[in-house]
TORPA-4810 file (N, C-alpha, C, O; in nm, 3 decimals):
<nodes>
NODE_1_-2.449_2.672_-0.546_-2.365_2.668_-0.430_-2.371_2.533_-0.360_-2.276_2.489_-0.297_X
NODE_2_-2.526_2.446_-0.380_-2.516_2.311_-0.324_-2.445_2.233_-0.386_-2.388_2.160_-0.305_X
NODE_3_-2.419_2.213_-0.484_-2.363_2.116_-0.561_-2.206_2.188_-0.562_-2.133_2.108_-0.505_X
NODE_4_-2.152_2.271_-0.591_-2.044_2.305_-0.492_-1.970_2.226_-0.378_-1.867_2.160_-0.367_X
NODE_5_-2.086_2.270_-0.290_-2.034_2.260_-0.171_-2.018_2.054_-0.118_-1.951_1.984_-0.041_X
NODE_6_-2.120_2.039_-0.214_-2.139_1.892_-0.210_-1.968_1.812_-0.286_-1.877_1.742_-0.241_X
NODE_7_-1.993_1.862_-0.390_-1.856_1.827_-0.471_-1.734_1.860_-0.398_-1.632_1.836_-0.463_X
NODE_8_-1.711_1.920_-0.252_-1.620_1.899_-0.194_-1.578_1.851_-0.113_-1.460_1.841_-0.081_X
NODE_9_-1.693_1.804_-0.054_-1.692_1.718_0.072_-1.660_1.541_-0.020_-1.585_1.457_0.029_X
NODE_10_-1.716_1.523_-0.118_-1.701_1.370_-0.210_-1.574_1.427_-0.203_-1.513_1.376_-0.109_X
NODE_11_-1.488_1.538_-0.282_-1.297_1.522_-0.277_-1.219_1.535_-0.136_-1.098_1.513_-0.120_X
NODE_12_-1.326_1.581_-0.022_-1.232_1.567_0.092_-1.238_1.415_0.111_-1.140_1.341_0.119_X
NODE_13_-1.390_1.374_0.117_-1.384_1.221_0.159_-1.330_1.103_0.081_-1.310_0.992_0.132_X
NODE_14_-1.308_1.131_-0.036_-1.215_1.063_-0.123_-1.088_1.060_-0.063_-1.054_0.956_-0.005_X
NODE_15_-1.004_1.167_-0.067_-0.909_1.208_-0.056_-0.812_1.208_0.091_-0.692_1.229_0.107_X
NODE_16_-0.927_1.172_0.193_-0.945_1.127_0.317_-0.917_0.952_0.346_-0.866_0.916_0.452_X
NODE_17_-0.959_0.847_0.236_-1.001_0.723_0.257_-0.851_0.689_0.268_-0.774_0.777_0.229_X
NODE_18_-0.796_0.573_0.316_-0.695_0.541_0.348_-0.705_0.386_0.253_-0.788_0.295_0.257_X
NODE_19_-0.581_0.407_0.169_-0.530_0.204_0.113_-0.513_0.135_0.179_-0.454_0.164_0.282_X
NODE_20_-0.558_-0.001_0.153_-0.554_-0.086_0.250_-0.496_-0.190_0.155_-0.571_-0.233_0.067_X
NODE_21_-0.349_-0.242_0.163_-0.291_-0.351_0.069_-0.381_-0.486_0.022_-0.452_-0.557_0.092_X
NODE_22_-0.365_-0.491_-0.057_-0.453_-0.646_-0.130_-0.374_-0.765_-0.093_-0.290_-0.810_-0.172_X
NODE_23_-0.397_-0.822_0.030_-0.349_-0.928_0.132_-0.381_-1.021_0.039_-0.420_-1.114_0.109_X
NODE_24_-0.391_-1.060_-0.091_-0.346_-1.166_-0.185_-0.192_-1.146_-0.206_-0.157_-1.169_-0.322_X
NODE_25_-0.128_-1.121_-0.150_0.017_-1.135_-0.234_0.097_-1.116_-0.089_0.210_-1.066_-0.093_X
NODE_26_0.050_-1.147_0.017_0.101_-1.150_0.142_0.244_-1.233_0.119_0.338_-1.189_0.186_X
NODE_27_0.271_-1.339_0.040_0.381_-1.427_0.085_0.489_-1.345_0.019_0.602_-1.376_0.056_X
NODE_28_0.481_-1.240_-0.078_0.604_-1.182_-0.092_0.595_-1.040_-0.005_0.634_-0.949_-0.078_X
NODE_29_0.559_-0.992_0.120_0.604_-0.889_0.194_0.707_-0.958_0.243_0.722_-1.075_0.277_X
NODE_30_0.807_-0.820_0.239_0.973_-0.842_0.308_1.043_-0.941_0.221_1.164_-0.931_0.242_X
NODE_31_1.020_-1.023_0.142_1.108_-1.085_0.089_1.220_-1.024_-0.038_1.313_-1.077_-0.099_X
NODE_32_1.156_-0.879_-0.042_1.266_-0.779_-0.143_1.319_-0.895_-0.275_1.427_-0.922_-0.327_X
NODE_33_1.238_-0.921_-0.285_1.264_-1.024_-0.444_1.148_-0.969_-0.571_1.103_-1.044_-0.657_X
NODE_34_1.113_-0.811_-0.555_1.058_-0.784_-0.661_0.937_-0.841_-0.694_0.886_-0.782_-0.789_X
NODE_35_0.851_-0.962_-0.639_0.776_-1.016_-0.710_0.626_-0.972_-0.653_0.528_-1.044_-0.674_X
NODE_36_0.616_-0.850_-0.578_0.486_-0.804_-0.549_0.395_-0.726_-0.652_0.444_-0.630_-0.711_X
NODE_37_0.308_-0.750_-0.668_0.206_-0.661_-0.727_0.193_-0.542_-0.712_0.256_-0.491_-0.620_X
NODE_38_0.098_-0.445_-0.807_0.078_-0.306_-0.740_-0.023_-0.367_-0.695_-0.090_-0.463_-0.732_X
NODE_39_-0.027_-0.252_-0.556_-0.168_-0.250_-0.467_-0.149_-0.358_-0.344_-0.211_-0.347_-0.238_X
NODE_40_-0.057_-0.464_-0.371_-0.006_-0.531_-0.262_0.078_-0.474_-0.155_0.150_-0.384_-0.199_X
NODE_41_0.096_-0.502_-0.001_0.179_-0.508_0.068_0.301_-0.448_0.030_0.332_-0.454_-0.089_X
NODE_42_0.403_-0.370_0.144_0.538_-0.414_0.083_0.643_-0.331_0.228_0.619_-0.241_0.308_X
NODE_43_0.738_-0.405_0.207_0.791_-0.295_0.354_0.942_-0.204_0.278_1.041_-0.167_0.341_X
NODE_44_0.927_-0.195_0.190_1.021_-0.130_0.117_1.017_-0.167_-0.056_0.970_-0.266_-0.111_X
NODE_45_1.071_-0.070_-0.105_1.102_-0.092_-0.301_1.150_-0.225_-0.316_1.112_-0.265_-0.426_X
NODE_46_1.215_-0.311_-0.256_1.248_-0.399_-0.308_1.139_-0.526_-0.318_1.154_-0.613_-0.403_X
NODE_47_1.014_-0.527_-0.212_0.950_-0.616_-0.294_0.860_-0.595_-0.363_0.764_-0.672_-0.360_X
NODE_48_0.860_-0.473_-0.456_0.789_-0.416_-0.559_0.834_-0.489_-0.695_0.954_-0.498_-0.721_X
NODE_49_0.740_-0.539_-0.777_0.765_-0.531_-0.881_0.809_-0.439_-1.010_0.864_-0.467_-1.116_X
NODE_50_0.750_-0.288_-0.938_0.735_-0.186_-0.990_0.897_-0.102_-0.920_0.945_0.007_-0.954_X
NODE_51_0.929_-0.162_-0.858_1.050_-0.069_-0.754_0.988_0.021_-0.708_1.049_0.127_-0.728_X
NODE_52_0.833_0.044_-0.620_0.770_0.161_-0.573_0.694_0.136_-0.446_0.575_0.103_-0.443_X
NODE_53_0.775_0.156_-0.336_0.693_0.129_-0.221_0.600_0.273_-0.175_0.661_0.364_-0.119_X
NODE_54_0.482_0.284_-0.198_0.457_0.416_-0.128_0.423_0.377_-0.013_0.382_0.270_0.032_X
NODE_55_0.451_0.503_0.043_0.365_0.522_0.227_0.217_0.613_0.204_0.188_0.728_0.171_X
NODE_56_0.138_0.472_0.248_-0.011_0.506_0.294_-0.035_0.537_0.415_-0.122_0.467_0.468_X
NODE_57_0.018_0.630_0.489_-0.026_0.651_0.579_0.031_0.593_0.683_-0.048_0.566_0.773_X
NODE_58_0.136_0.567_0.702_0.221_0.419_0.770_0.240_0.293_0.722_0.317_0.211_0.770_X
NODE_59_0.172_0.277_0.629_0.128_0.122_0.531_0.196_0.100_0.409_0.140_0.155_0.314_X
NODE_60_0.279_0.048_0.386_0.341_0.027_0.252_0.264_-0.063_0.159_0.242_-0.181_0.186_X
NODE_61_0.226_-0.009_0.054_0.169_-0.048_-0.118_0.240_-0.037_-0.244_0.272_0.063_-0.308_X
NODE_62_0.254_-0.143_-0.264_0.333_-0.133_-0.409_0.258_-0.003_-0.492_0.137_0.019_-0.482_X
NODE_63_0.324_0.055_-0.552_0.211_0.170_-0.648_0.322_0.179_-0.755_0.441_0.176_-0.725_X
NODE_64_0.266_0.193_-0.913_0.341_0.234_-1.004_0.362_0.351_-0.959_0.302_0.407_-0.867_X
NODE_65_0.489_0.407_-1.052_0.525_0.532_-0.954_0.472_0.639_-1.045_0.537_0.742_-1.030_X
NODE_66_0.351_0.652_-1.157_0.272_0.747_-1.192_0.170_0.754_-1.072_0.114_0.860_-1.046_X
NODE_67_0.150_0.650_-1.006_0.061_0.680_-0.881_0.069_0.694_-0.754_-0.016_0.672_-0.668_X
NODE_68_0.188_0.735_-0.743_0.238_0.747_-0.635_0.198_0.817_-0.500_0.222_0.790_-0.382_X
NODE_69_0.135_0.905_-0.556_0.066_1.076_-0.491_-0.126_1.048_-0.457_-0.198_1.124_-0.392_X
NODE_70_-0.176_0.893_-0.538_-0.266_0.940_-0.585_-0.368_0.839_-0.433_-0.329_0.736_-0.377_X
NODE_71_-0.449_0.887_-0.416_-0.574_0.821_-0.326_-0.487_0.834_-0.171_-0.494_0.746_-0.085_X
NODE_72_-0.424_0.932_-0.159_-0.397_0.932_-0.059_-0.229_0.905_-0.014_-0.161_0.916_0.088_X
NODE_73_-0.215_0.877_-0.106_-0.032_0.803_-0.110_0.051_0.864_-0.088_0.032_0.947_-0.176_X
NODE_74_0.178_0.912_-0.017_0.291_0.967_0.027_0.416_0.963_-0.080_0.523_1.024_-0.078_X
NODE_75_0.371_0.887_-0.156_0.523_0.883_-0.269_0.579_0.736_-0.236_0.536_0.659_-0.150_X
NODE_76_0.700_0.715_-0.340_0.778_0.569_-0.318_0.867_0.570_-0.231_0.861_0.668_-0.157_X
NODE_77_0.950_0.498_-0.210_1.047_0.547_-0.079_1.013_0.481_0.048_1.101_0.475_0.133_X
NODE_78_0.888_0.428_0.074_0.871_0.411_0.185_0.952_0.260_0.235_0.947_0.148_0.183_X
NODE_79_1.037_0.317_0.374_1.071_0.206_0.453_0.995_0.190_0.604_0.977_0.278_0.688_X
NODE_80_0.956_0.043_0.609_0.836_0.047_0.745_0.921_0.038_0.830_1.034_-0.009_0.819_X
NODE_81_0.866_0.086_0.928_0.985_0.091_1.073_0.950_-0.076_1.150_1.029_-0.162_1.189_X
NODE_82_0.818_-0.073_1.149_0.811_-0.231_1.181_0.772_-0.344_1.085_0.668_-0.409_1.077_X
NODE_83_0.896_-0.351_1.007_0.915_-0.439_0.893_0.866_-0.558_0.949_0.773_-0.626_0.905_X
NODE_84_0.939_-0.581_1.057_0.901_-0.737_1.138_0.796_-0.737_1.171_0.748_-0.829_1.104_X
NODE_85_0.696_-0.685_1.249_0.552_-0.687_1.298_0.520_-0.718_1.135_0.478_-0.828_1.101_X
NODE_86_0.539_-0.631_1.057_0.451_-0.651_0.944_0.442_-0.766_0.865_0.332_-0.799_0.819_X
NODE_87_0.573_-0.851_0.836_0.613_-0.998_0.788_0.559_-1.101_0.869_0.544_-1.216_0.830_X
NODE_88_0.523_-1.048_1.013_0.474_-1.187_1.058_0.293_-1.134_1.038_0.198_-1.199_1.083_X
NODE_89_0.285_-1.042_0.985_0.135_-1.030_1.015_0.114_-1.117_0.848_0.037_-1.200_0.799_X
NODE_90_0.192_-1.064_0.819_0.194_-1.110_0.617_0.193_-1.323_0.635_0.119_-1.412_0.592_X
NODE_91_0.282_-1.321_0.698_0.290_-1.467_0.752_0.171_-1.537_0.779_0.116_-1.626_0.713_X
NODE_92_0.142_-1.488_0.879_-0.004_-1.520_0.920_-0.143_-1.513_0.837_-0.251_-1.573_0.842_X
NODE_93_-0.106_-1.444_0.785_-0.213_-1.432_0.675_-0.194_-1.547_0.559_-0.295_-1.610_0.528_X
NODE_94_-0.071_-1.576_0.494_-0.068_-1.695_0.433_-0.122_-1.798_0.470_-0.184_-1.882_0.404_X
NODE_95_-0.089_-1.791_0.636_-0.127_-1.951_0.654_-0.263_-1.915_0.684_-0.309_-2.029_0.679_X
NODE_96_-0.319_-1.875_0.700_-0.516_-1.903_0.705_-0.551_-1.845_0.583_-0.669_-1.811_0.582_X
NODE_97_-0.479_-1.816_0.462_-0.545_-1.810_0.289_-0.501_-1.941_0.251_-0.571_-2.015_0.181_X
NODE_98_-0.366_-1.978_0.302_-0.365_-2.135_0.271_-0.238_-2.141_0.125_-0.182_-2.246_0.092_X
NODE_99_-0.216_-2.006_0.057_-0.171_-2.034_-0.067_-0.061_-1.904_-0.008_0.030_-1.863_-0.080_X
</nodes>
């Protein structure tokens, strides 16, 4: 029953953790030119490489769309409501990575 009960709390807390985009590929959020990574940023399908924006939770991540569902993910589709907050945060981040 311990190991049970243990093994569910690791899939709630898994299943709980929230994505956090891989701010290496910041200079293509919002630019809808396809050239994002999975696991990067994105404020809609179009700057997916994959054509797959999921919603993390409010957070757009490129995700192949076999993974769409998975670590927490909402599916593809996602459009951010504050596209703009998010491009200048993406902005900003270029310029203090420098590249």
């Amino acid at each position: 029953m311990v190991r049970l009960t243990a093994a569910a709390l690791l899939v709630f807390a898994l299943s709980s953790m929230s994505i956090t985009p891989n701010n290496a590929g910041a200079r293509n959020v919002g630019a809808a030119n396809g050239q994002q990574f999975i696991t990067s940023g994105c404020v809609n399908d179009a700057d997916c490489s994959s054509q797959c924006c999921a919603d993390a939770n409010g957070v757009g991540v490129c995700s192949a769309e076999a993974a769409q569902f998975q670590n927490g993910k909402n599916g593809c589709g996602f459009v951010d409501p504050d596209a703009e907050a998010t491009v200048a945060v993406a902005k900003a981040q270029v310029e203090r990575q420098g590249f």
